[in-house]
PDB file as gemmi writes it, atoms N, CA and C in Angstrom:
CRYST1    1.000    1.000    1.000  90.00  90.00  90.00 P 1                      
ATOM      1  N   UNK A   1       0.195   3.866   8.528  1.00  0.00           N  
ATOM      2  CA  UNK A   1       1.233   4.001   7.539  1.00  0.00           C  
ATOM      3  C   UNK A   1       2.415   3.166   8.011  1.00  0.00           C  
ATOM      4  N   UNK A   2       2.973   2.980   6.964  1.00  0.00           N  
ATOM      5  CA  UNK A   2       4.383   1.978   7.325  1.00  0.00           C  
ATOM      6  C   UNK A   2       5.381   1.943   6.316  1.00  0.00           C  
ATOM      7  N   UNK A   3       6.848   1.937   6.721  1.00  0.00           N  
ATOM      8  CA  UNK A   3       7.594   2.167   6.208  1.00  0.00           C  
ATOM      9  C   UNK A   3       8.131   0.983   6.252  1.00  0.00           C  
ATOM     10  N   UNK A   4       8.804  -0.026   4.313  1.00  0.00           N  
ATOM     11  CA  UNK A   4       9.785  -1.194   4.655  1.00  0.00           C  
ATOM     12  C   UNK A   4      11.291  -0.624   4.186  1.00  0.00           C  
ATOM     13  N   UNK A   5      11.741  -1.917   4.634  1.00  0.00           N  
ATOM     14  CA  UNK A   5      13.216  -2.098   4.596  1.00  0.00           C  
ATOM     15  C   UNK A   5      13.708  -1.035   3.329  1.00  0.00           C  
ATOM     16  N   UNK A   6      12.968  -1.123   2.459  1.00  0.00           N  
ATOM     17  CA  UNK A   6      13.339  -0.360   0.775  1.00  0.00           C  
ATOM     18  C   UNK A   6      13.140   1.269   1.005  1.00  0.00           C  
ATOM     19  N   UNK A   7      12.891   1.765   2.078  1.00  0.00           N  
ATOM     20  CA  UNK A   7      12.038   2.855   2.199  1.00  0.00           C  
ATOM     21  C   UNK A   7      10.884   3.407   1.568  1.00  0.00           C  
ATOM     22  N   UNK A   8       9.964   2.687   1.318  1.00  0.00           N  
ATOM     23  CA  UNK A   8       8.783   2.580   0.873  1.00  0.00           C  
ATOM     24  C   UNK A   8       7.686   2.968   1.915  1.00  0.00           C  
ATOM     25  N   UNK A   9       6.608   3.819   1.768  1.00  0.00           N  
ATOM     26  CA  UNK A   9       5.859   3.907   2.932  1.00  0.00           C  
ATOM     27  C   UNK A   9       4.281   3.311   2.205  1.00  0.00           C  
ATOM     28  N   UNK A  10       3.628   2.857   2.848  1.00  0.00           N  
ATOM     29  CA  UNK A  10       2.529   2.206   2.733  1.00  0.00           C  
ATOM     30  C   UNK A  10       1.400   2.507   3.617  1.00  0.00           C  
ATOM     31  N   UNK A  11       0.303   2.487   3.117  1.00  0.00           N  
ATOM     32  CA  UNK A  11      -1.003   3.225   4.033  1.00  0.00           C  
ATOM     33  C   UNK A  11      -2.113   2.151   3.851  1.00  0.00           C  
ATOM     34  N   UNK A  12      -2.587   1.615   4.892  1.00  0.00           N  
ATOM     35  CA  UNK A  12      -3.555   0.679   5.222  1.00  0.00           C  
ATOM     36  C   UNK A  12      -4.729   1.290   5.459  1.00  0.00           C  
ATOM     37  N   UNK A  13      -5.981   1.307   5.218  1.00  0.00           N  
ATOM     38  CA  UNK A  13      -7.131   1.016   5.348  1.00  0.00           C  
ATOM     39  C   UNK A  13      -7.838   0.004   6.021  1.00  0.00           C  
ATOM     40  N   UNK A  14      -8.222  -0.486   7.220  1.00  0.00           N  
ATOM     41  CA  UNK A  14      -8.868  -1.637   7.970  1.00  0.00           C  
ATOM     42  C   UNK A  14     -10.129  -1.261   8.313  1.00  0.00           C  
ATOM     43  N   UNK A  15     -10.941  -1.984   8.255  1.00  0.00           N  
ATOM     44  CA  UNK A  15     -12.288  -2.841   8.937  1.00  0.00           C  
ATOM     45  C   UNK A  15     -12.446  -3.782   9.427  1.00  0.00           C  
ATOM     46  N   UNK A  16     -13.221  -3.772  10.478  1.00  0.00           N  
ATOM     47  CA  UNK A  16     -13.434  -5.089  10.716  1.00  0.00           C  
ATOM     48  C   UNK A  16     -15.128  -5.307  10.689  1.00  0.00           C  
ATOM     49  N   UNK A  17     -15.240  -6.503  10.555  1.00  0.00           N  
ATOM     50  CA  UNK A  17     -16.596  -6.873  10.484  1.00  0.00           C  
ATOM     51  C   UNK A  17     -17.407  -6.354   8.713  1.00  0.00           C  
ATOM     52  N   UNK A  18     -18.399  -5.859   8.753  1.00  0.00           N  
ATOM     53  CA  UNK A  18     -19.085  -5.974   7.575  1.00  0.00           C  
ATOM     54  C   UNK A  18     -19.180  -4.176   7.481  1.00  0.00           C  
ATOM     55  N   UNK A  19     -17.944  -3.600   6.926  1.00  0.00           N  
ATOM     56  CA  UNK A  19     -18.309  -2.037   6.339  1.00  0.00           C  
ATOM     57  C   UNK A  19     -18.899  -1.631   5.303  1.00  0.00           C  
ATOM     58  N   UNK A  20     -19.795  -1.176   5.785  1.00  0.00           N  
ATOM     59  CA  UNK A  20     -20.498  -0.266   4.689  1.00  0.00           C  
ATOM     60  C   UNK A  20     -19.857   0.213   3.802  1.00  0.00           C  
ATOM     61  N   UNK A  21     -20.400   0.016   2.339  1.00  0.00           N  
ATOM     62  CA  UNK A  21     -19.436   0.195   1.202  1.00  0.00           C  
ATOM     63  C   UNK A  21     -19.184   1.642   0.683  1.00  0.00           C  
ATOM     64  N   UNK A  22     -19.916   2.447   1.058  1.00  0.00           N  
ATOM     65  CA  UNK A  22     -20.161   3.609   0.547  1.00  0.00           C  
ATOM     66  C   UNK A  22     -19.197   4.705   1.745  1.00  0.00           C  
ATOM     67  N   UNK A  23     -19.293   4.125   2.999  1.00  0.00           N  
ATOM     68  CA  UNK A  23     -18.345   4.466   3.625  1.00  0.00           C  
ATOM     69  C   UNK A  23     -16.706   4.045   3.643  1.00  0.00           C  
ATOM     70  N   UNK A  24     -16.534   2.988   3.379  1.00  0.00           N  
ATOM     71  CA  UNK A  24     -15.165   2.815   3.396  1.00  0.00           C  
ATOM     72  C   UNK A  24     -14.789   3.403   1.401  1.00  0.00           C  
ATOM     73  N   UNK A  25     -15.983   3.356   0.413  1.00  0.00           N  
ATOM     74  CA  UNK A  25     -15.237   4.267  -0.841  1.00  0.00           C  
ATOM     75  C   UNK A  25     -15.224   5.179  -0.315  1.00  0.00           C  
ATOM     76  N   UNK A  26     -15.588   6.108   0.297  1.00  0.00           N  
ATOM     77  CA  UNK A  26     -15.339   7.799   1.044  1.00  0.00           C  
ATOM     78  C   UNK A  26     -13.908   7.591   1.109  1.00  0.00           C  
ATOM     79  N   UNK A  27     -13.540   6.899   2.248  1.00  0.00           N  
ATOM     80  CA  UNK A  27     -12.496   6.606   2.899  1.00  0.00           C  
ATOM     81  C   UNK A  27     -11.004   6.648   2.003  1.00  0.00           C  
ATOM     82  N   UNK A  28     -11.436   5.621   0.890  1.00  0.00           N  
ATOM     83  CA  UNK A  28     -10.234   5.478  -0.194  1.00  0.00           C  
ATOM     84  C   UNK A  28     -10.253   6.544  -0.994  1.00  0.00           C  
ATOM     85  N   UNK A  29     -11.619   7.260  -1.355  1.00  0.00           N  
ATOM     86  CA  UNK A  29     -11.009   8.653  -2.092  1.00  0.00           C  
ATOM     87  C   UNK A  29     -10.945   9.891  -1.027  1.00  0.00           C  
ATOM     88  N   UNK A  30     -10.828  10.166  -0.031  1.00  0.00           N  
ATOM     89  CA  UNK A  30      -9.921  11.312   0.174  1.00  0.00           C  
ATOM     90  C   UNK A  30      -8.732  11.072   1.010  1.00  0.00           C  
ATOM     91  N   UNK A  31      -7.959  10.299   0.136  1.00  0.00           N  
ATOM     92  CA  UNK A  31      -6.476  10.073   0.614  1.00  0.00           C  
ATOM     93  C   UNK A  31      -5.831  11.215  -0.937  1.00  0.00           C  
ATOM     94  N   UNK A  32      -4.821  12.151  -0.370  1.00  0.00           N  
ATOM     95  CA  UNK A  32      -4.872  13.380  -1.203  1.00  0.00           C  
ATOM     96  C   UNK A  32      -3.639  12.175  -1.805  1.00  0.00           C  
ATOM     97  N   UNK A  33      -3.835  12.110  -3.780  1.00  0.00           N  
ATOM     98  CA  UNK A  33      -2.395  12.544  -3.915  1.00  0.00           C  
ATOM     99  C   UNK A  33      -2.569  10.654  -4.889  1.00  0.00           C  
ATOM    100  N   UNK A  34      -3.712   9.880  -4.039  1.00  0.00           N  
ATOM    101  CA  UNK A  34      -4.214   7.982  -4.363  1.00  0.00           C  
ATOM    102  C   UNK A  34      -5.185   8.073  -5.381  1.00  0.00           C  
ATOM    103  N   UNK A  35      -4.866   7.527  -6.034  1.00  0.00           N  
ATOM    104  CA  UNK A  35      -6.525   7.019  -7.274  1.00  0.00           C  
ATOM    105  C   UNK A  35      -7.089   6.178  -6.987  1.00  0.00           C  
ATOM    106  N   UNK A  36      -8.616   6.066  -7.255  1.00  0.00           N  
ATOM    107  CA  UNK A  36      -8.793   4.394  -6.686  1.00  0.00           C  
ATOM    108  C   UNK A  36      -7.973   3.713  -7.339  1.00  0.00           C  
ATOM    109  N   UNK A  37      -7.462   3.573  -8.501  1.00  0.00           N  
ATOM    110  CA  UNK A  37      -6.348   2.566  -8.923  1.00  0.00           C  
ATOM    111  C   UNK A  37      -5.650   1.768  -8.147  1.00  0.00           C  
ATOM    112  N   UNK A  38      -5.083   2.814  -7.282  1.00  0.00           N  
ATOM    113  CA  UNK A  38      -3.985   3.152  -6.671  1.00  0.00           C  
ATOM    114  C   UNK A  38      -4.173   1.943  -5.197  1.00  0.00           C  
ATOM    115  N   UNK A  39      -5.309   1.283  -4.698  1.00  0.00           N  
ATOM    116  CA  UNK A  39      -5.584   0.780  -4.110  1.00  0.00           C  
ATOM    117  C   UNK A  39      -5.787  -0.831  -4.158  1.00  0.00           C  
ATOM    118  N   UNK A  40      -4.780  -1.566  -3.638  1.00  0.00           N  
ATOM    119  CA  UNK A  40      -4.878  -2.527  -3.367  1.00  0.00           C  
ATOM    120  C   UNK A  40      -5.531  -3.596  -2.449  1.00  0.00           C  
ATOM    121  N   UNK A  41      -6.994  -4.718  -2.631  1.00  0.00           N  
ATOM    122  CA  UNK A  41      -6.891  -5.244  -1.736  1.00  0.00           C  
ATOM    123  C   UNK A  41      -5.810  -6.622  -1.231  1.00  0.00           C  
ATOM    124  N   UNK A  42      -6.310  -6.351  -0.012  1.00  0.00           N  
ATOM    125  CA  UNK A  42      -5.327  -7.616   1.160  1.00  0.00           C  
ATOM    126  C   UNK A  42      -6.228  -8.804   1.245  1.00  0.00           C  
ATOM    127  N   UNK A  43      -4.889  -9.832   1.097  1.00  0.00           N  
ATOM    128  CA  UNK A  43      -3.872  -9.960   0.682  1.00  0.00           C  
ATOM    129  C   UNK A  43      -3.202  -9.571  -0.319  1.00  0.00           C  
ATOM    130  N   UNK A  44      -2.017  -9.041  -0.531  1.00  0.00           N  
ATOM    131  CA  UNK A  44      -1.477  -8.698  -2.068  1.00  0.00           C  
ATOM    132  C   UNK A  44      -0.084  -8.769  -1.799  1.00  0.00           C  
ATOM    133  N   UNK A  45       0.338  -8.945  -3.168  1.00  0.00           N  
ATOM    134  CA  UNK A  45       2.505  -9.105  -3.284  1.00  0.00           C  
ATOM    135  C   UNK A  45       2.854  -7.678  -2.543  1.00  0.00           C  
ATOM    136  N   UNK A  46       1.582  -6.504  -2.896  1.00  0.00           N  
ATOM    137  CA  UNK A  46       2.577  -4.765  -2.749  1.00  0.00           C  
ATOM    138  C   UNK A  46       2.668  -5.173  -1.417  1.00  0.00           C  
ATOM    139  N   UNK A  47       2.085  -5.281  -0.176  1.00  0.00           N  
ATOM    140  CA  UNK A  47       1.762  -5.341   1.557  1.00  0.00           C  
ATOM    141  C   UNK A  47       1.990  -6.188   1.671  1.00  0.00           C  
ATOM    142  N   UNK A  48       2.035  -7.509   1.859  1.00  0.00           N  
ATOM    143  CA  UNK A  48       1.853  -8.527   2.184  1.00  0.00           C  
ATOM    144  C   UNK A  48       1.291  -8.545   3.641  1.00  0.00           C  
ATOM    145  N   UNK A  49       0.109  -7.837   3.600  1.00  0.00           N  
ATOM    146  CA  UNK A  49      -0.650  -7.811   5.050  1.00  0.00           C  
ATOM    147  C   UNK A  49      -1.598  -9.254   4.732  1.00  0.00           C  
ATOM    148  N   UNK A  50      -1.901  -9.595   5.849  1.00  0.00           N  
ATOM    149  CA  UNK A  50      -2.600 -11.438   6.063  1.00  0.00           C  
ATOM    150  C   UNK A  50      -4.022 -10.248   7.307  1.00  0.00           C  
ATOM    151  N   UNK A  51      -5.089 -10.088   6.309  1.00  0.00           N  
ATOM    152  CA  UNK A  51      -6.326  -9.817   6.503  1.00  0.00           C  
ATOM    153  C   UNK A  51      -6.445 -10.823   7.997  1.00  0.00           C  
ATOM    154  N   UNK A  52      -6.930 -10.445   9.192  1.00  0.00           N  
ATOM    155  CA  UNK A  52      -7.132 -11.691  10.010  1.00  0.00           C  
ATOM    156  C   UNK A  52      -9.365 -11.749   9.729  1.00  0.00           C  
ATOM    157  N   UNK A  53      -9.760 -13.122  10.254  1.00  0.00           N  
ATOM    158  CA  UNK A  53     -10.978 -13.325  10.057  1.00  0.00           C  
ATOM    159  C   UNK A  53     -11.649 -12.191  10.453  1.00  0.00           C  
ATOM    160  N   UNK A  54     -12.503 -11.568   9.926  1.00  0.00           N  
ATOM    161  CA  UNK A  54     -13.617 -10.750   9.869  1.00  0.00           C  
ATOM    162  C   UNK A  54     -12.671  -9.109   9.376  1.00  0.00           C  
ATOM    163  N   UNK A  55     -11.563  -9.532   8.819  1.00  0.00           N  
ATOM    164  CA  UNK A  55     -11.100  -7.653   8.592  1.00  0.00           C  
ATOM    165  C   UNK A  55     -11.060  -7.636   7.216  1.00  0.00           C  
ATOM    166  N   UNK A  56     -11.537  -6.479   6.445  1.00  0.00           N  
ATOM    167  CA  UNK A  56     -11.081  -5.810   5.181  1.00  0.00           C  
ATOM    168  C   UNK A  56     -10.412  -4.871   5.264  1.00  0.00           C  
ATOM    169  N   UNK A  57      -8.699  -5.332   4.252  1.00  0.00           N  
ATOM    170  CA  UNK A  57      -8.050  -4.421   3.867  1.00  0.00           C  
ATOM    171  C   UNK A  57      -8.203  -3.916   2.925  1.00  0.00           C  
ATOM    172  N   UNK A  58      -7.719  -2.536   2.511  1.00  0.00           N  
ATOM    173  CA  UNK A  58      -6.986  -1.893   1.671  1.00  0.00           C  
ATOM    174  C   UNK A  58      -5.865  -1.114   1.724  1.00  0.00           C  
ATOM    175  N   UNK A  59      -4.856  -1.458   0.790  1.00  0.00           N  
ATOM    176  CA  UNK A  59      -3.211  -0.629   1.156  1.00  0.00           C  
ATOM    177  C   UNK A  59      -2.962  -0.289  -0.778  1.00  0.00           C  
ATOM    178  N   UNK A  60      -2.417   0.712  -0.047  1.00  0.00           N  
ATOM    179  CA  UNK A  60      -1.665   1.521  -1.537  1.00  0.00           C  
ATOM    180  C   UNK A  60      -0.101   2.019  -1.334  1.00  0.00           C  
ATOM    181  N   UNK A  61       0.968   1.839  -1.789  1.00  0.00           N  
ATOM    182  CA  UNK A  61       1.967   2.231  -2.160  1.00  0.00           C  
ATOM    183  C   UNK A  61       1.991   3.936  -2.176  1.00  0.00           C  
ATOM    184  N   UNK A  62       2.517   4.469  -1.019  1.00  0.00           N  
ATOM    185  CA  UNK A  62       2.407   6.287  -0.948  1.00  0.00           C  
ATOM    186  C   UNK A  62       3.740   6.775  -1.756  1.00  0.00           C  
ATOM    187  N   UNK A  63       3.625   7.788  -2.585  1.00  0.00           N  
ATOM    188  CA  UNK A  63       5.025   8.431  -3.059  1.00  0.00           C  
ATOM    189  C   UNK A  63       5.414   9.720  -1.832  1.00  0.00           C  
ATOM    190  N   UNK A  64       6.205   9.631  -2.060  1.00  0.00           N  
ATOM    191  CA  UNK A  64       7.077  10.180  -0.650  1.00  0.00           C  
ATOM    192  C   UNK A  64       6.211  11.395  -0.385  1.00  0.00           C  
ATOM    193  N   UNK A  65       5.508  12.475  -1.275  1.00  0.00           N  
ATOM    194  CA  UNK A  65       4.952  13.739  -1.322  1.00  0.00           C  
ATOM    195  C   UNK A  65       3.645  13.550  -0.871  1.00  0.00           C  
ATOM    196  N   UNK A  66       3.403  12.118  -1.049  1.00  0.00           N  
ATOM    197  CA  UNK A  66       1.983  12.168  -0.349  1.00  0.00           C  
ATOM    198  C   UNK A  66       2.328  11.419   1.163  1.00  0.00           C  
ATOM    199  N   UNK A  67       3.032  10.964   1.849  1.00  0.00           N  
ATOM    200  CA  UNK A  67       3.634  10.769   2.789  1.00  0.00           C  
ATOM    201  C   UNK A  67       3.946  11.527   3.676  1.00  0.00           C  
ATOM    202  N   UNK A  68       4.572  13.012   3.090  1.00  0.00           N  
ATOM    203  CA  UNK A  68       4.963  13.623   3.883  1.00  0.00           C  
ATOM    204  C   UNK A  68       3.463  14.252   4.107  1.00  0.00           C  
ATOM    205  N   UNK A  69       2.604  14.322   3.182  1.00  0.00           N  
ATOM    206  CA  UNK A  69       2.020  15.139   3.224  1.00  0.00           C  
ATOM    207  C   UNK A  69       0.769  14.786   4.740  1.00  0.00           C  
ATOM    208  N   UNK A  70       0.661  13.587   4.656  1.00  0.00           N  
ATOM    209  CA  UNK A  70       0.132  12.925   5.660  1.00  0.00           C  
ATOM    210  C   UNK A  70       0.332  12.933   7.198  1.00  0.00           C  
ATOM    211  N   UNK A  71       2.118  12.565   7.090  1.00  0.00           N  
ATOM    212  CA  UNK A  71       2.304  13.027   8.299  1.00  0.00           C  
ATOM    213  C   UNK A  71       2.691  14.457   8.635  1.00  0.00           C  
ATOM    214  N   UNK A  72       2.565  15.483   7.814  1.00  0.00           N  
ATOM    215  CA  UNK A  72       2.249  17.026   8.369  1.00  0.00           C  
ATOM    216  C   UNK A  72       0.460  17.038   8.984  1.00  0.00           C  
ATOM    217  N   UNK A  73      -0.105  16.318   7.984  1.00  0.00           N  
ATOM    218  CA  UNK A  73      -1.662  16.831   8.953  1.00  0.00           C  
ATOM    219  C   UNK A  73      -1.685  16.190  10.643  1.00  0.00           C  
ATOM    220  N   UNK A  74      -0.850  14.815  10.364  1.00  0.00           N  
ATOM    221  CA  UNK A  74      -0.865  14.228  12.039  1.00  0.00           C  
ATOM    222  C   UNK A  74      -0.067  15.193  12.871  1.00  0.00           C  
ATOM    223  N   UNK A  75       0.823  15.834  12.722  1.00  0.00           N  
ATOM    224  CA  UNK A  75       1.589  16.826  13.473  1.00  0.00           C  
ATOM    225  C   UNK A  75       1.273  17.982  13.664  1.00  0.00           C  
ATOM    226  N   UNK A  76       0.319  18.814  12.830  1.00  0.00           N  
ATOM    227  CA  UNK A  76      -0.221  19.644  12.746  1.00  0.00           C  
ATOM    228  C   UNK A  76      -1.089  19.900  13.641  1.00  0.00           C  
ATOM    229  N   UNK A  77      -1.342  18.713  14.410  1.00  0.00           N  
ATOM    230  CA  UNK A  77      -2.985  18.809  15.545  1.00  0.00           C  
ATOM    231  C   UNK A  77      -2.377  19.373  16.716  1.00  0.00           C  
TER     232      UNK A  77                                                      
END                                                                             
């Protein structure tokens, strides 16, 4: 996750090499709160993350409620 200058927080998805597709869709739907819509691949204007050779992104734009909600499960451990 990452937060810019605008206070915007953003959530990345990475692979590297050749992921299995059925595993990384798992991946993008149980982010609580994201549609697949909601998912952008990299490169894109929302991230401007620069994929390096052999990685697949995906990043989505988090609203603050699903943000927080995220970093309560990381704190929670």
């Amino acid at each position: 996750m990452r937060l810019d200058e605008d206070h915007e927080a953003y959530l990345a998805i990475i692979a590297e090499g050749i992921p299995d597709p059925a595993i990384f869709a798992l991946l993008l739907d149980c982010v609580p709160g994201v549609t697949p819509d909601d998912w952008q691949p990299e490169p894109s204007p929302l991230a401007e993350m620069e994929p390096a050779p052999g990685e697949v992104i995906w990043s989505t734009l988090l609203h603050s409620e699903v943000a927080s909600a995220i970093l309560d499960l990381d704190t929670a451990r």
